[in-house]
N, C-alpha and C positions, 0 to 999 in steps of 0.2 A: 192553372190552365189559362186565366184569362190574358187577354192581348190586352197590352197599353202601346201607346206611340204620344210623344209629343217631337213639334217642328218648331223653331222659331230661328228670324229671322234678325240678326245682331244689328242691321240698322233701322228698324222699322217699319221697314215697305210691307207693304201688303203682296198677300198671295191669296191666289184659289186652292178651295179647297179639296180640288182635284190628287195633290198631292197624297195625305194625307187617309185621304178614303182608299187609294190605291196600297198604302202602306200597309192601313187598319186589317185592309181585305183580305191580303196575301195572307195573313195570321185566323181565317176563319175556323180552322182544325183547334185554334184555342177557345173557343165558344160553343153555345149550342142557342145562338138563337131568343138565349132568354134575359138578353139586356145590350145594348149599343148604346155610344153618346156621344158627344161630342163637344167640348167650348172652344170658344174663338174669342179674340182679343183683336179690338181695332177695328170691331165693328160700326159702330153706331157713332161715327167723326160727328156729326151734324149735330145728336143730342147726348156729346160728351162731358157735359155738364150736370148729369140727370143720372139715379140711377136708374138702372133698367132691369125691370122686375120678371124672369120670363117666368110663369107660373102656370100651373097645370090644373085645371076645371074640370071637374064632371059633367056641366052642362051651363047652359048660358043663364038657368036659375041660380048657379053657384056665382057665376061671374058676374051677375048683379049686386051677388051679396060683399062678394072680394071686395068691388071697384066701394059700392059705401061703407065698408070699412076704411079702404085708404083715403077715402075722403073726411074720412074724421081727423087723420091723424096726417097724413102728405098731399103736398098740390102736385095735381098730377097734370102733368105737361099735352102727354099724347099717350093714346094706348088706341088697341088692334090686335087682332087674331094673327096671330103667329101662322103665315101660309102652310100647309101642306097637300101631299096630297095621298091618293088613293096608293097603297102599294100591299101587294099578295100575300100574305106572310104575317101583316101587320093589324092587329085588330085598334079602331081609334077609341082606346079607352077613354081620353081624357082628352079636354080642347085645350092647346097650347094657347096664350096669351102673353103680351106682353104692355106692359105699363112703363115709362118714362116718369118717373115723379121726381119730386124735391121736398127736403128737408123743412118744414118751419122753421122762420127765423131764431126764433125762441130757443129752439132746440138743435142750430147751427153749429154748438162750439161743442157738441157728442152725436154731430151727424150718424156717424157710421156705428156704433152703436144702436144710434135709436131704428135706424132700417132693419139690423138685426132682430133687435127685439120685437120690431113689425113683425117681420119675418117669419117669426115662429110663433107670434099668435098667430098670422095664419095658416102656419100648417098645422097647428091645434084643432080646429075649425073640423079636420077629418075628410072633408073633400077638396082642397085644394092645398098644393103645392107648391112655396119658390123654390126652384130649381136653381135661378143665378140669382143675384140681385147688387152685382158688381158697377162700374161705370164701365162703357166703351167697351165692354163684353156679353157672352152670353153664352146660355148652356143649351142644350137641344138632346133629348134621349126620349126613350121609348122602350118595347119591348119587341126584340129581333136582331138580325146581325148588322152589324154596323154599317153596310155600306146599304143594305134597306132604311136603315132611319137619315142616313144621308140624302136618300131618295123619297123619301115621304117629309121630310122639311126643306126639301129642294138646295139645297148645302149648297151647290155649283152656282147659286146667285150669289154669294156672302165671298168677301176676302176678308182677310184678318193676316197680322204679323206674328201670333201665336195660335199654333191647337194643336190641342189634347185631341186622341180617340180611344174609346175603350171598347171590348169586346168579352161579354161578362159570362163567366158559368158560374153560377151559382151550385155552391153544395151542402151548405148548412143555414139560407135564406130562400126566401120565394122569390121568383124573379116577377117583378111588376114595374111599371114604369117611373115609380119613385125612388126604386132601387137599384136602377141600371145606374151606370159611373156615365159622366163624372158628378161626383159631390162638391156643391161649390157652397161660398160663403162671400159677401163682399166680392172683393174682386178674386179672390184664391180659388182655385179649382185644383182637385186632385183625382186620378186614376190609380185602380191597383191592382197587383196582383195576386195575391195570400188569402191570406187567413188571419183574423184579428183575435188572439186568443182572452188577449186581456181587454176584451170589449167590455165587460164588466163592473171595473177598474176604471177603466178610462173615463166610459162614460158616466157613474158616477162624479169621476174627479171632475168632468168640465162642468155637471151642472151647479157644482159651486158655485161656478164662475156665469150662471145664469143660460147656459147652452140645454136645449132640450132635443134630443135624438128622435127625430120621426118617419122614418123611414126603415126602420125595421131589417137595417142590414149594417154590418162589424163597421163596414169602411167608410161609414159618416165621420166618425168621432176623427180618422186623419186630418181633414178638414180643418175640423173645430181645433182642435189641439194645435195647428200648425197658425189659424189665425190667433190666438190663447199667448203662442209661443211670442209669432214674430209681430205682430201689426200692434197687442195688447201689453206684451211683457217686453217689447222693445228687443229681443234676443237679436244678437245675427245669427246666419242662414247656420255657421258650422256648428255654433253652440244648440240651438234648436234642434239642429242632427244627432247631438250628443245626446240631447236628451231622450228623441224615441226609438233611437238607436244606441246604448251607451256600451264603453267598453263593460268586458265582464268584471265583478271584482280581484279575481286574483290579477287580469291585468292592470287593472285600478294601482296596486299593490306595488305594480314594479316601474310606475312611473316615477321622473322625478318630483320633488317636493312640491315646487309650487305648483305646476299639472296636476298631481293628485292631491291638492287643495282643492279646487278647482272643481275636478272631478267628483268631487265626494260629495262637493255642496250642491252642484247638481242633481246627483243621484238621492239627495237626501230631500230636497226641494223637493223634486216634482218625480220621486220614485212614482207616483200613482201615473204618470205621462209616458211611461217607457211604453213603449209596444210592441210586446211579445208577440211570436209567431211569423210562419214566413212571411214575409214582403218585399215587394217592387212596385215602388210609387213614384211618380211624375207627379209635379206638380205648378203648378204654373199663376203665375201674381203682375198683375201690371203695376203695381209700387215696384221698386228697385229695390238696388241694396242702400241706397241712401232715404230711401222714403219719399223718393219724389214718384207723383202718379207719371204715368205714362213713360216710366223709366224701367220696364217686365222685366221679367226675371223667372230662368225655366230650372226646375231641382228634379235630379235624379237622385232617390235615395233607395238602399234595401238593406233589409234587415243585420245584424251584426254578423252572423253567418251565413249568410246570402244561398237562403235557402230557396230566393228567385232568381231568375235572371234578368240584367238591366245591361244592356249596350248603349254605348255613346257614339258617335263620329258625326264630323265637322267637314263640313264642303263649305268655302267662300266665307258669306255672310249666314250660313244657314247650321242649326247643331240639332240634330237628333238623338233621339233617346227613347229607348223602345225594349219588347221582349227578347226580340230574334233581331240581329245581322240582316236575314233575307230580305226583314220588312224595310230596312234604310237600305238597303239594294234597291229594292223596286221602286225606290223616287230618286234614288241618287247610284249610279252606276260606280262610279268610281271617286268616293270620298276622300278629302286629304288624309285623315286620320279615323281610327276606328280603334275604341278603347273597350276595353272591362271597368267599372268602379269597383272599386274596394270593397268590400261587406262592410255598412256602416256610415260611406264616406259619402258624403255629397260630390253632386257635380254640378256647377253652377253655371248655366248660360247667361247673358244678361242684353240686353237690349240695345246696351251701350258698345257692344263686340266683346267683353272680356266673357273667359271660359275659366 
């Protein structure tokens, strides 16, 4: 049921988030109310060097405790109350913040690493949250329908040249505001639509790999596993697809030889990574496909029998990728192209114009 949309733009320019909110909105019949979000990419030009921590506090006794924590551990550049404001509908459970930090020298050459591992000590902690903690982006969610938390974080100030929105029903979690989409990590953010059967599974396998799940809903672990796949185990974007989407094995079966070489050592690797159950996920990364920052990169993928729905279409310099047709209508009238993916198959926008 849930609505996803991401927009981006193939040369970088920036946009309002006008768009977007207009898209999310038309898909309200997909929600109830009890999760909205939203990331943006290309925010924060000025302190692109920094990451940007936006995190969620119970009260400003927590956000004393947050800020000397990071101060043992990162020099923090700038930090401030994430604006919002009063809106009907929206109870303010949690004070939005965000922090600008940097890395210790010392511990420069596993930056991004070691901000994760920050990370999840403090969302250990049990009253606060990082939501993003990427460069030059950021996450923004709550608990309500999307274009209400657009309007309680005042969105229509922010451009960016990528975002995500999501519009969440929950039916086998609680909706609260660490559990509304998007789920981000570094700079990856993902949105979704399903059901994560193999959350189980999943999330054991990543905490091998030092990942802790705290937020008490299936569609973390996409996240983890896609930063696991591609920023950690170096995958590209279509082998990373294979693996949480893979053929079935009697297709396995009827490939030729060295494909199904190929494919078996995958499914043999990282069987514990596959993710069962329907899905339709966006997902969005300002690394490229070469690894350069500030080189994005937008992925529509769903499950190998595409038990959700995910549209594509391409106007100019802009590629959407969303639940419903209607919702890339109502920001874009008459698109050059408008596609289906494949069950399984990525679809990859990139920053640089290729599709």
């Amino acid at each position: 049921m849930c609505s996803i949309l991401g927009i981006v733009n193939a040369s970088g320019k920036l946009f309002s988030a006008s768009s977007i909110i207009e898209g999310i909105t038309l898909m309200n019949e997909r929600c109830n109310g009890l999760g909205g979000g939203f990331a943006a990419y290309g925010l924060y030009p000025e302190y692109k060097e920094y990451y940007a921590l936006h995190i969620l506090l119970k009260d400003f006794e927590q956000k004393d405790r947050v800020e000397e924590m990071l101060k043992e551990h990162v020099d923090i550049y700038k930090d401030e109350e994430i604006e919002t404001r009063n809106v009907q509908g929206i109870s303010q459970d949690y004070l939005p913040w965000r922090f600008f930090v940097d890395v210790p020298e010392r511990y420069a050459h596993d930056a991004d690493n070691y901000i994760i591992d920050l990370s999840m000590k403090i969302n250990d902690t049990g009253n606060a949250l990082v939501i993003s903690s990427g460069k030059n982006m950021g996450v923004f969610k709550a608990i309500g329908y999307p274009d209400q938390v657009a309007k309680l974080y005042k969105l229509e100030k922010y451009e960016a040249y990528m975002w995500l929105a999501h519009g969440r029903y929950p039916t086998n979690t609680r909706g609260w505001w660490g559990g509304a989409h998007p789920f981000s990590i570094l700079d990856c953010s993902i949105v979704h639509n399903g059901e994560i059967t193999s959350y189980g599974t999943n999330r054991r396998f990543l905490e091998l790999y030092g990942y802790k799940c705290s937020y008490f809903t299936d569609s973390e672990v996409l996240a983890y596993l896609w930063d696991l796949l591609v920023r950690r185990h170096k995958l590209p974007i279509d082998v990373a697809s294979e693996v949480l989407a893979p053929p079935f094995w009697e297709q396995i079966e009827r490939m030729p030889g060295e494909k199904r070489r190929i494919i078996e050592a995958l499914r043999i690797t990282y069987g514990p990574a596959m993710v069962n159950g329907p899905f339709g996920i966006v997902i969005a990364n300002s690394t490229g496909l070469t690894g350069v920052a500030g080189n994005g990169t937008m992925v529509g993928l769903s499950d190998r029998i595409k038990l959700r729905p995910l549209v594509c279409a391409q106007k100019d310099d802009y590629t959407f990728m969303a639940s419903e047709e209607s919702a890339i209508k109502a920001v874009c009238k008459n698109p050059d192209i408008v596609w289906a993916p494949g069950a399984g198959k990525p679809t990859v926008a990139t920053v640089t114009g290729d599709v």
